[in-house]
PDB file as gemmi writes it, atoms N, CA and C in Angstrom:
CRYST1    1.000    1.000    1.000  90.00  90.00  90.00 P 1                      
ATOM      1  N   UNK A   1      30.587 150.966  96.715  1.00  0.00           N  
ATOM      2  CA  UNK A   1      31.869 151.157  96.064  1.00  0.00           C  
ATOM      3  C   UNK A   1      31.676 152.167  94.926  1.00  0.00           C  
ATOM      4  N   UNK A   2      32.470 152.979  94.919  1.00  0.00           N  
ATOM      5  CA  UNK A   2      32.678 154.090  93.317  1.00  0.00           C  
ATOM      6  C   UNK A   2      32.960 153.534  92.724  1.00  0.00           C  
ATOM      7  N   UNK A   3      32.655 154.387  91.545  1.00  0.00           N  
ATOM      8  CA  UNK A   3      33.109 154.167  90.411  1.00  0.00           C  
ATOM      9  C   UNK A   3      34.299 153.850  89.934  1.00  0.00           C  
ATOM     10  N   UNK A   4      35.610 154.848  90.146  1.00  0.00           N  
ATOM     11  CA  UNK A   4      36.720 154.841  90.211  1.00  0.00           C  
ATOM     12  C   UNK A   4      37.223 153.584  91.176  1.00  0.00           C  
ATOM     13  N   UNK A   5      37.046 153.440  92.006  1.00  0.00           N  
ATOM     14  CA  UNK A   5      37.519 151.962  92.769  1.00  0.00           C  
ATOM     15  C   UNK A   5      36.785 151.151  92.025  1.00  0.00           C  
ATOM     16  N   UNK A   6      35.584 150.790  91.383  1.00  0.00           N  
ATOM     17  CA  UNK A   6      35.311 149.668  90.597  1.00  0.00           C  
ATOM     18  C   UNK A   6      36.195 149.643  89.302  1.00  0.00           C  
ATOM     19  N   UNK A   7      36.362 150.219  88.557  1.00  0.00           N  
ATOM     20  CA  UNK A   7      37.154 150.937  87.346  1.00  0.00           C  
ATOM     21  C   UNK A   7      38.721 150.192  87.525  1.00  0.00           C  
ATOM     22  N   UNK A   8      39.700 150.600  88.997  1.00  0.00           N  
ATOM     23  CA  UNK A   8      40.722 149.967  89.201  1.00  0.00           C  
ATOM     24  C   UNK A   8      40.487 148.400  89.820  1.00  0.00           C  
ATOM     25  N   UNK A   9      39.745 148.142  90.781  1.00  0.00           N  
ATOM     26  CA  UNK A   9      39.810 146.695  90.646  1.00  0.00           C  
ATOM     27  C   UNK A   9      39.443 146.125  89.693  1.00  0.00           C  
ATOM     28  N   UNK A  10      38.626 146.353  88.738  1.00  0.00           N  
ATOM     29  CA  UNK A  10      38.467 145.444  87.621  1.00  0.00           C  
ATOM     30  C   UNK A  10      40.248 145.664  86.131  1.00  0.00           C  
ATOM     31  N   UNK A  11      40.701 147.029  86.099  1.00  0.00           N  
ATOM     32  CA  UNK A  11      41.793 146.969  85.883  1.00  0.00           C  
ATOM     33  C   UNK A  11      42.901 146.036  86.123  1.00  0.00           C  
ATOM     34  N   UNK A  12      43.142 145.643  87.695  1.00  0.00           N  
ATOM     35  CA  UNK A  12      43.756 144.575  88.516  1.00  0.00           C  
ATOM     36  C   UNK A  12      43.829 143.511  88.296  1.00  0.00           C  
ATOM     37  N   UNK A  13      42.487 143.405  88.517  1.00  0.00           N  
ATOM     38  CA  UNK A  13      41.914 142.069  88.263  1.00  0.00           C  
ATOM     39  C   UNK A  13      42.351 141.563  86.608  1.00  0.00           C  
ATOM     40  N   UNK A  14      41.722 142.120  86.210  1.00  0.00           N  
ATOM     41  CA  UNK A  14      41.692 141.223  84.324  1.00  0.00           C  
ATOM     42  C   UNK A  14      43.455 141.525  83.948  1.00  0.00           C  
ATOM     43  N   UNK A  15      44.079 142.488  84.780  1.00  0.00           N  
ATOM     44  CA  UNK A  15      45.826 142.333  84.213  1.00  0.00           C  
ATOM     45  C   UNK A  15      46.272 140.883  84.632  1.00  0.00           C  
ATOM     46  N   UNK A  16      45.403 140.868  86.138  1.00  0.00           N  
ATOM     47  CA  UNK A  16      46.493 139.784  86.803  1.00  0.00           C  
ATOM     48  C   UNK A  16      46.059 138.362  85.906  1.00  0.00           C  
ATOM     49  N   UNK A  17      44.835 138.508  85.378  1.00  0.00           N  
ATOM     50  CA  UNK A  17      44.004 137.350  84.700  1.00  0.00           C  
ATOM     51  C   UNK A  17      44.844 136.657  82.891  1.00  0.00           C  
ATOM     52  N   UNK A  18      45.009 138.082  82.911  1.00  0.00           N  
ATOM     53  CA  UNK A  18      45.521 137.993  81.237  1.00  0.00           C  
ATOM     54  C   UNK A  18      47.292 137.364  81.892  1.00  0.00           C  
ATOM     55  N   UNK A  19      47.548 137.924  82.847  1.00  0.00           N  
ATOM     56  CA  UNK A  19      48.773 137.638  82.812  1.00  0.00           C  
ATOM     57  C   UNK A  19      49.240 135.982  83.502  1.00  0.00           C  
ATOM     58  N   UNK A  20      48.166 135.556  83.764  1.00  0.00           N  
ATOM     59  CA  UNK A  20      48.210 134.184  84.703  1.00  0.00           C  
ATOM     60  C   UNK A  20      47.584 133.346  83.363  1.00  0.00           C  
ATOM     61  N   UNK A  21      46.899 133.364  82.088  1.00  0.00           N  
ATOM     62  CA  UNK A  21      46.707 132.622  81.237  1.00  0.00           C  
ATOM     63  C   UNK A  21      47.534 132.838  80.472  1.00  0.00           C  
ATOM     64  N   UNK A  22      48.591 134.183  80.444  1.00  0.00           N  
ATOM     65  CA  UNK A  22      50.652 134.055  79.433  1.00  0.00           C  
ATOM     66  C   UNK A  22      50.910 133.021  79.735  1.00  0.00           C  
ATOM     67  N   UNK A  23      51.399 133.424  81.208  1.00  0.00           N  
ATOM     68  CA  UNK A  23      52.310 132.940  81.571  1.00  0.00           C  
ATOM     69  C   UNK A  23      52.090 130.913  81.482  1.00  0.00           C  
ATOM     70  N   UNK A  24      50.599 130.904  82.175  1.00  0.00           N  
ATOM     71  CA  UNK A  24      50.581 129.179  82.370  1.00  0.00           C  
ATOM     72  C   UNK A  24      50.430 128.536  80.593  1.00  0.00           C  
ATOM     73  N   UNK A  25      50.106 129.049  79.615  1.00  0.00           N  
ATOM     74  CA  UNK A  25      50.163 128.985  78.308  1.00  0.00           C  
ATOM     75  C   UNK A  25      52.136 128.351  78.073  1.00  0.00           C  
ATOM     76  N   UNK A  26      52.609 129.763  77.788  1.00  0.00           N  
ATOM     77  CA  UNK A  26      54.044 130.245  77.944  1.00  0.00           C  
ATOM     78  C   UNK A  26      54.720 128.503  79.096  1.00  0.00           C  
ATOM     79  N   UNK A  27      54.107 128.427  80.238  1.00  0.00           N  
ATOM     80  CA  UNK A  27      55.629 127.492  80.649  1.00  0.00           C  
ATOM     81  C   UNK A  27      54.289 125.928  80.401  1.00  0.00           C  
ATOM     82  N   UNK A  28      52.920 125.758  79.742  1.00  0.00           N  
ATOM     83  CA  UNK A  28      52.481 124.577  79.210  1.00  0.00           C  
ATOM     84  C   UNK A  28      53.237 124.046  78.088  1.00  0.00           C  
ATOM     85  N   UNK A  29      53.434 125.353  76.815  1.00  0.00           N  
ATOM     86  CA  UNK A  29      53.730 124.879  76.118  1.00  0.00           C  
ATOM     87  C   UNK A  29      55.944 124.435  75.914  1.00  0.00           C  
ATOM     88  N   UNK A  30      56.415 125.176  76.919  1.00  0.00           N  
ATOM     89  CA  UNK A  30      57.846 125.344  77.538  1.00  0.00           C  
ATOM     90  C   UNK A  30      57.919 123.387  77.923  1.00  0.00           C  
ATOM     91  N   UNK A  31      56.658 123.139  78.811  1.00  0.00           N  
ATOM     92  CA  UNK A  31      56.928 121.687  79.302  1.00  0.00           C  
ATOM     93  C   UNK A  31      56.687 120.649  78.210  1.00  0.00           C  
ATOM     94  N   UNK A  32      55.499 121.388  77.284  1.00  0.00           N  
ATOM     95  CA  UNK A  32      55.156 120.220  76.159  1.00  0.00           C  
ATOM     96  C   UNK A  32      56.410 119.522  74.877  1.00  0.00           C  
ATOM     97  N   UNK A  33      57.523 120.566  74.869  1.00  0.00           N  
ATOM     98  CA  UNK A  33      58.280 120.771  74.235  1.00  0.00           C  
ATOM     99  C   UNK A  33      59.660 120.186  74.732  1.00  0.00           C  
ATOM    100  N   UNK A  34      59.729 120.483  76.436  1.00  0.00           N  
ATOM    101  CA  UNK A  34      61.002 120.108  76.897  1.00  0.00           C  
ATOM    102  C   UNK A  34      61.954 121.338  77.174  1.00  0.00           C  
ATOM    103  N   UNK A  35      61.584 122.436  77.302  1.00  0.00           N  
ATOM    104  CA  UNK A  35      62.365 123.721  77.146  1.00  0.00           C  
ATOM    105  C   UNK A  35      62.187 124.253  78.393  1.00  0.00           C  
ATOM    106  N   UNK A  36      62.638 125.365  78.220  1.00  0.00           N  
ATOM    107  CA  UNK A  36      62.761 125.922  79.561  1.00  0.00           C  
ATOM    108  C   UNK A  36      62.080 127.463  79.400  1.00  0.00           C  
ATOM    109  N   UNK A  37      60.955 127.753  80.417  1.00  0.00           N  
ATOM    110  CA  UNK A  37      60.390 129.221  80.353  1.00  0.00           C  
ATOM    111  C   UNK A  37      60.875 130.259  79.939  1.00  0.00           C  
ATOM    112  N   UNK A  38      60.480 130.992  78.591  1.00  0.00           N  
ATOM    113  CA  UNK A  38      61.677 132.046  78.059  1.00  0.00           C  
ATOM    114  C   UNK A  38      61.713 133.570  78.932  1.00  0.00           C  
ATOM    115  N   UNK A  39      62.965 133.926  79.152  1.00  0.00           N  
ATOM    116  CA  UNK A  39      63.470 135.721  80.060  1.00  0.00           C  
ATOM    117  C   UNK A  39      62.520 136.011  79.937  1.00  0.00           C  
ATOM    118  N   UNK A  40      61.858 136.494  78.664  1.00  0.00           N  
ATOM    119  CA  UNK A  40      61.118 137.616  78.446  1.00  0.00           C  
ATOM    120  C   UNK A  40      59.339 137.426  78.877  1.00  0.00           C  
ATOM    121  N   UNK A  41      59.250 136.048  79.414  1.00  0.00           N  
ATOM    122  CA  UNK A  41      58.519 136.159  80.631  1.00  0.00           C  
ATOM    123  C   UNK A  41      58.057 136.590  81.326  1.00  0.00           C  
ATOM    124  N   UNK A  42      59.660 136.663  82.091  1.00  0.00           N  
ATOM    125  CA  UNK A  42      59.903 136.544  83.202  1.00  0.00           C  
ATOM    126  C   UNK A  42      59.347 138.139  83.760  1.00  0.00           C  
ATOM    127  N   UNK A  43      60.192 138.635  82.106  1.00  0.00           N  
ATOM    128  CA  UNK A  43      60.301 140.273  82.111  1.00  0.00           C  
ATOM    129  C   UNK A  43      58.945 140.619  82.176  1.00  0.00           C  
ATOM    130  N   UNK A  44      58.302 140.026  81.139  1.00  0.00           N  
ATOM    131  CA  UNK A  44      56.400 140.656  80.822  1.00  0.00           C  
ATOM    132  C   UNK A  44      55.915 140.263  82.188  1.00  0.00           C  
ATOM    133  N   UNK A  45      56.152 139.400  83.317  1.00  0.00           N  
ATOM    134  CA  UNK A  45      55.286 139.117  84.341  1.00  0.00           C  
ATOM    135  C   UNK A  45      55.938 140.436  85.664  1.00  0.00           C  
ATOM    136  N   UNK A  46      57.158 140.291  85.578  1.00  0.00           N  
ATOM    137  CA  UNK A  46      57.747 141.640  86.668  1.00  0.00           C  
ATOM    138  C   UNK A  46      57.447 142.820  85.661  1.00  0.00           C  
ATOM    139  N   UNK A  47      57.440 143.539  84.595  1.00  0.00           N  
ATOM    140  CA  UNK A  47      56.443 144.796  84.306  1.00  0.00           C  
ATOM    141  C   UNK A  47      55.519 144.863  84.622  1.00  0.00           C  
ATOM    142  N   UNK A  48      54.726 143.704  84.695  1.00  0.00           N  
ATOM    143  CA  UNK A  48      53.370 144.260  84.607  1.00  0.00           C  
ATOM    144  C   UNK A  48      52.641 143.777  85.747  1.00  0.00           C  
ATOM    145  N   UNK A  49      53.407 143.403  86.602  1.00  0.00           N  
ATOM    146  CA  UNK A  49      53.317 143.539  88.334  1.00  0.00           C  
ATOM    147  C   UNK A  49      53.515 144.393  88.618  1.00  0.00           C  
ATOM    148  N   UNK A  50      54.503 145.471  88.655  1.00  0.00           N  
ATOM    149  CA  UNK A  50      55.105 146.719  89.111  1.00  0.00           C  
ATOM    150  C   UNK A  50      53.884 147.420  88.702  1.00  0.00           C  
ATOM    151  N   UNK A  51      53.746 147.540  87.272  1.00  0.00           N  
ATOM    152  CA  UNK A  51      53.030 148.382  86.898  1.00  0.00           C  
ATOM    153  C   UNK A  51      51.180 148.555  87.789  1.00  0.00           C  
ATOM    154  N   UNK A  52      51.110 147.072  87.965  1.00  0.00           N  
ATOM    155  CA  UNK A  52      50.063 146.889  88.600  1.00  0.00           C  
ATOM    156  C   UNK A  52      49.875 147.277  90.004  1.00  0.00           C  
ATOM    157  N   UNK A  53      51.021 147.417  90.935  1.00  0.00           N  
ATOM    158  CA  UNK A  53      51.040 147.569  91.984  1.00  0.00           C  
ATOM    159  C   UNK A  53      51.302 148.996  92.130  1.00  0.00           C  
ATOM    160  N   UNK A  54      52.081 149.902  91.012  1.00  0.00           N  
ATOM    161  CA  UNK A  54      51.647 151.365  91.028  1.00  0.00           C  
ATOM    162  C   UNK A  54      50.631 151.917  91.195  1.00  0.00           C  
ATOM    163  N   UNK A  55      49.641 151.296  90.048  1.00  0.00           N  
ATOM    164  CA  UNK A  55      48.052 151.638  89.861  1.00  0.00           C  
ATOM    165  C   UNK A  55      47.129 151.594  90.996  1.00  0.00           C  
ATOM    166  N   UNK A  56      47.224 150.412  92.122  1.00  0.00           N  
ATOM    167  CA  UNK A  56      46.660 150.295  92.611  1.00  0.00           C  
ATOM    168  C   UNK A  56      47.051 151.374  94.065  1.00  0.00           C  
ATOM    169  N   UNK A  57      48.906 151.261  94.225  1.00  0.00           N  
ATOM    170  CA  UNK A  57      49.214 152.060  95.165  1.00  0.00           C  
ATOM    171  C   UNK A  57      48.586 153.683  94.953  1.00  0.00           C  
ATOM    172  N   UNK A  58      48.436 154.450  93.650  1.00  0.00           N  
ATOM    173  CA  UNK A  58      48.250 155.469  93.151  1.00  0.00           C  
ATOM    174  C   UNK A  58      46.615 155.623  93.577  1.00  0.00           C  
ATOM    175  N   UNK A  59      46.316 154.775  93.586  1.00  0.00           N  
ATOM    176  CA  UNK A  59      45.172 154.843  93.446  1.00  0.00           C  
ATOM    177  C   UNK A  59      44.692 154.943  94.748  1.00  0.00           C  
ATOM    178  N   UNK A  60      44.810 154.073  95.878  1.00  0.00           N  
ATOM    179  CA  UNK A  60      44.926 154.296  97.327  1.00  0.00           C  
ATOM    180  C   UNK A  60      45.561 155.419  98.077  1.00  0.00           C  
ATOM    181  N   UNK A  61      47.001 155.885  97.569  1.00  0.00           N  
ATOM    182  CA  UNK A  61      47.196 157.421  97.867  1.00  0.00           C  
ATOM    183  C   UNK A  61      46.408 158.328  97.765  1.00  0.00           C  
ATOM    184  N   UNK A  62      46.088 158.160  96.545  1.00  0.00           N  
ATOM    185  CA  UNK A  62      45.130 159.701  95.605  1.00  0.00           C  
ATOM    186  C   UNK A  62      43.640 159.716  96.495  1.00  0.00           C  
ATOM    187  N   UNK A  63      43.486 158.637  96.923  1.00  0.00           N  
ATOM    188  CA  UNK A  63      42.431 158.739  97.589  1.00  0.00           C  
ATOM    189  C   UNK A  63      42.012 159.277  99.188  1.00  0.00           C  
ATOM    190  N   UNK A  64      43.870 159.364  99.487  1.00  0.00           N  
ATOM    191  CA  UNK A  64      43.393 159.691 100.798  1.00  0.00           C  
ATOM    192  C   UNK A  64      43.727 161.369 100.940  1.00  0.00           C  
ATOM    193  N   UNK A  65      43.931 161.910  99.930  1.00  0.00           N  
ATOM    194  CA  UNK A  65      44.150 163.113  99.709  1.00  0.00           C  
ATOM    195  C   UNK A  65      42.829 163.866  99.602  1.00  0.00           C  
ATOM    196  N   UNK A  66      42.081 163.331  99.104  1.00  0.00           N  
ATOM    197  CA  UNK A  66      40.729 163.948  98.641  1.00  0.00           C  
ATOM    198  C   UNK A  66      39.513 164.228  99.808  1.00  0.00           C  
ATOM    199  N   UNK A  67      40.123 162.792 100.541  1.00  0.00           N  
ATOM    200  CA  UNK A  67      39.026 162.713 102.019  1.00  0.00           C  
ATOM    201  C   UNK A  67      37.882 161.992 101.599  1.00  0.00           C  
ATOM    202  N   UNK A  68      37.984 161.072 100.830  1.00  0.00           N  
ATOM    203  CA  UNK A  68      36.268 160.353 100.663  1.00  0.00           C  
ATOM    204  C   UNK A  68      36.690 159.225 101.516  1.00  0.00           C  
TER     205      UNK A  68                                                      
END                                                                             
């Protein structure tokens, strides 16, 4: 594996990581309380999916352009 493909899966990886200890934080402390999971969540988890699934799509395009 390259560099650059190690570089983006570990990118991937630790977004999807940081974003799966928000979020289960975010609706632990939502249940500890009695409340309900706040929008802006909802919002930080669909940005930064999209965003994640650009990176990785970009990254798989760009690659087949080059020919490696």
């Amino acid at each position: 594996m390259k560099m650059k493909a190690k570089i983006v899966l570990l990118l991937a990886l630790g977004l999807i990581a940081t974003l799966l200890c928000i979020v289960g934080m975010e609706s632990y402390i939502a249940l500890a309380e009695g409340k309900e999971v706040s929008e802006s969540t909802h919002g930080l988890l669909q940005s930064a999916l999209t965003g994640t699934i650009g990176i990785v799509a970009g990254f798989i395009s760009g690659k087949g352009e080059t020919g490696e």
